[in-house]
C-alpha positions as CSV (number, residue, x, y, z in Angstrom):
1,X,78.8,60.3,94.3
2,X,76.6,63.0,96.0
3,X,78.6,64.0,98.7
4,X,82.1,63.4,96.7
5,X,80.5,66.4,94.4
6,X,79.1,68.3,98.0
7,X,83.0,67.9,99.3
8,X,84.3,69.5,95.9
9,X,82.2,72.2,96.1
10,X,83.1,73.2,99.4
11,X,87.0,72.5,99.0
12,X,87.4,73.1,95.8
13,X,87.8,76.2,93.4
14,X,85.0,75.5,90.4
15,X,87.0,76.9,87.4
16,X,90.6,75.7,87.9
17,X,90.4,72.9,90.4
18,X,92.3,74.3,92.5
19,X,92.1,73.8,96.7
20,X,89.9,77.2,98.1
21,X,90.4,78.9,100.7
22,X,89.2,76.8,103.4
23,X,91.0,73.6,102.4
24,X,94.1,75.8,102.3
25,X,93.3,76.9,105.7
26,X,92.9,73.3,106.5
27,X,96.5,72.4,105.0
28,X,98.2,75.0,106.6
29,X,96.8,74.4,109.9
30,X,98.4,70.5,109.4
31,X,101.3,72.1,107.7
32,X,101.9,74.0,111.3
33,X,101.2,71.2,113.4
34,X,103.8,68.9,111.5
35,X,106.6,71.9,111.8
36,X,106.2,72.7,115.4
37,X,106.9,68.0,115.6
38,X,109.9,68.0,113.1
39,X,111.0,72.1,113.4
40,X,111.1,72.6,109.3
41,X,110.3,75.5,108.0
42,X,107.4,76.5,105.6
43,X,106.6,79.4,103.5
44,X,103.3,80.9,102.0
45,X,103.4,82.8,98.8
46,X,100.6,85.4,98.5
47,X,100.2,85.7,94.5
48,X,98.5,88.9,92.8
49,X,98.1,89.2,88.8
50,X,99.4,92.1,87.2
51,X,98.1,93.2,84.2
52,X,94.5,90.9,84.4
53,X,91.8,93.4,84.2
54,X,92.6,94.6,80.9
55,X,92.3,91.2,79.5
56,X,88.9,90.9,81.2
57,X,87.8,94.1,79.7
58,X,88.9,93.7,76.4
59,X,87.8,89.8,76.0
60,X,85.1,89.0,78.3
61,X,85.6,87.1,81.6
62,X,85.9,84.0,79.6
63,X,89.0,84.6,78.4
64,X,90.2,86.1,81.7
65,X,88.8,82.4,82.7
66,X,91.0,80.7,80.3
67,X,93.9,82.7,81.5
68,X,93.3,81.8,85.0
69,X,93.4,78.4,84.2
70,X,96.9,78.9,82.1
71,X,98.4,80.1,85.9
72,X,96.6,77.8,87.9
73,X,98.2,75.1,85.3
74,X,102.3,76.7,85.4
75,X,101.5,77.2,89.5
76,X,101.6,73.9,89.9
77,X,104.0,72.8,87.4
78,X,106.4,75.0,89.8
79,X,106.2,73.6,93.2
80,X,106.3,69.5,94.6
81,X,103.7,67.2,95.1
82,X,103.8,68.2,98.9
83,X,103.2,71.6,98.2
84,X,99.6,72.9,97.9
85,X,98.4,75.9,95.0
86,X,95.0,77.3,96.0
87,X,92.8,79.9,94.6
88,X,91.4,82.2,96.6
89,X,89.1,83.9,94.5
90,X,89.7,87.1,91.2
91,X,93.0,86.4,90.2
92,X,94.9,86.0,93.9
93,X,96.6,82.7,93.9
94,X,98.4,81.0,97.4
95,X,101.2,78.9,97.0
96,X,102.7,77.0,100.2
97,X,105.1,75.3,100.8
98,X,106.0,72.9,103.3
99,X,109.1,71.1,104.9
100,X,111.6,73.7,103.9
101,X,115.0,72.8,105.7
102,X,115.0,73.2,109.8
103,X,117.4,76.5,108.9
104,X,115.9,79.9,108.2
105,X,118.8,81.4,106.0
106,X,118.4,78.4,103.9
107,X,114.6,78.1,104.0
108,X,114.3,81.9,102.7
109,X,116.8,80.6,100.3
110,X,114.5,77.4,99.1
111,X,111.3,79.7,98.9
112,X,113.4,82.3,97.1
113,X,113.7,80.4,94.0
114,X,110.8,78.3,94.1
115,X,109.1,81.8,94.0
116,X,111.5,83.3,91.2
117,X,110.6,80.0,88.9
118,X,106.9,81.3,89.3
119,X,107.6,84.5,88.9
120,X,108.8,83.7,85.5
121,X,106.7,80.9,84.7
122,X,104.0,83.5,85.1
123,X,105.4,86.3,82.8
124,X,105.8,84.2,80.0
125,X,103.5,84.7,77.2
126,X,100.3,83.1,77.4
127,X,98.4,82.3,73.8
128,X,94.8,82.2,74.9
129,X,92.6,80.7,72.0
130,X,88.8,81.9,71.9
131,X,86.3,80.3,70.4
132,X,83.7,82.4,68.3
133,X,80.1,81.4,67.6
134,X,80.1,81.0,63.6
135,X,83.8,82.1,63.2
136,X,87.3,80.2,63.5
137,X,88.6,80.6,67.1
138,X,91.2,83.1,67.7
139,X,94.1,83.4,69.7
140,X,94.8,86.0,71.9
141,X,98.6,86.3,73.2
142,X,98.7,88.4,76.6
143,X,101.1,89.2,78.8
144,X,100.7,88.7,82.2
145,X,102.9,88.8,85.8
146,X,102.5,88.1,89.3
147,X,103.5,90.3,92.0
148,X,104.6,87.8,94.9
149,X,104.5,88.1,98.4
150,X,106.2,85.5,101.0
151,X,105.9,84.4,104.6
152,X,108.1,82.1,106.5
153,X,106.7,80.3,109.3
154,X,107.3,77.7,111.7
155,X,106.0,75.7,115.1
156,X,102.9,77.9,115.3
157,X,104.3,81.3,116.3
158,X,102.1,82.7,114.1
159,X,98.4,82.1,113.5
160,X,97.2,80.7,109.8
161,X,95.4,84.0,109.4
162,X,98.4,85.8,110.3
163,X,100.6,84.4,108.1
164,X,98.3,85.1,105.2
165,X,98.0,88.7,106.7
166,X,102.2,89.3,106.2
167,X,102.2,87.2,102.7
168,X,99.3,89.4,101.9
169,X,101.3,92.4,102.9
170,X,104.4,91.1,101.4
171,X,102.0,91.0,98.2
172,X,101.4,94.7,97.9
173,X,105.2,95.7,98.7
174,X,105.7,93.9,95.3
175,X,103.3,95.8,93.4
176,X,104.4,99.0,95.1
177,X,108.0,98.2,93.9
178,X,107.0,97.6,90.0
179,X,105.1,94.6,90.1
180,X,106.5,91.6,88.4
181,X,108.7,91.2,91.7
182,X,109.2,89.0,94.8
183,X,109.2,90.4,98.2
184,X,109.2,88.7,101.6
185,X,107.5,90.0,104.5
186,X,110.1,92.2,106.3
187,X,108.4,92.2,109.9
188,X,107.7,88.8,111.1
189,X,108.0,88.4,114.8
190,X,111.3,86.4,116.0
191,X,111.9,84.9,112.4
192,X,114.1,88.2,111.6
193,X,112.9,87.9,107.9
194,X,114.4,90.0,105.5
């Protein structure tokens, strides 16, 4: 029971559950491996909040807790069983997803609308209730989006830490263009990703 709780800690993000960063790291290194033997492709979805730190402010980090638990919740309500939702930490979410179809055009195409059924999962209304020592508990309604960056990749021509280095970059093109907005990495070596 000991080291089940010692392998949760070190896998495992406390609050939401969630895989952390180094069993993602783990997952996409398998995820690679099992592209380069059957040629699919995958994609990684680098996932920024918009619109968090006035929650925290406002609230406390316990409701900022309660709302990253909301996303963590409709992250994975969005993808398959296959796929793997992490948290890396704040309020930057990874979503990745694996054996996309053997065809770029039409794995862009799959990761396209997995990430625009996040993208509006996530900017839904979230009703947050807070409990108050000696009072009813309230609920707070906030809204809240994601600015969403995604990396295609296949049979290990790029490294794991690479890939998260374009989603990441991918990321802040979405916040630069509005926020609340889906961009894919534009300069991935021979993918040709637009």
């Amino acid at each position: 029971r000991m080291e089940e709780q010692v392998r949760k800690m070190a896998f495992y993000d406390p609050l939401t559950g969630l895989p952390n960063r180094r069993l993602l790291n783990d997952r996409l290194g398998h995820t690679l491996a099992a592209s380069q033997r059957n040629g699919l492709y995958g994609a990684l979805m680098f996932l920024d909040l918009d619109n968090f730190k006035p929650l925290n402010d406002q609230h406390g980090h316990g409701v900022g807790d309660l709302l990253l638990l909301e996303v963590a919740h409709r992250l994975t309500e969005c993808v398959r069983e296959v796929d793997t939702v992490a948290r890396l930490g704040g309020d930057e979410f990874v979503v990745m997803l694996s054996e996309l179809h053997g065809d770029l055009h039409q794995s862009i195409e799959q990761a396209h609308a997995v990430a625009e059924k996040i993208r509006l999962a996530l900017s839904e209304t979230y009703f947050l209730s807070v409990a108050q020592t000696g009072h009813p508990a309230i609920t707070v309604a906030h809204h809240c989006s994601a600015s969403i960056g995604v990396a295609m990749f296949v049979n290990h021509e790029l490294s794991a830490t690479d890939i998260l280095k374009a989603a990441d970059a991918a990321m802040y093109q979405a916040k630069n263009a509005g926020r609340n907005t889906v961009r894919f990495h534009g300069s991935m070596p021979k993918l040709g990703v637009i």
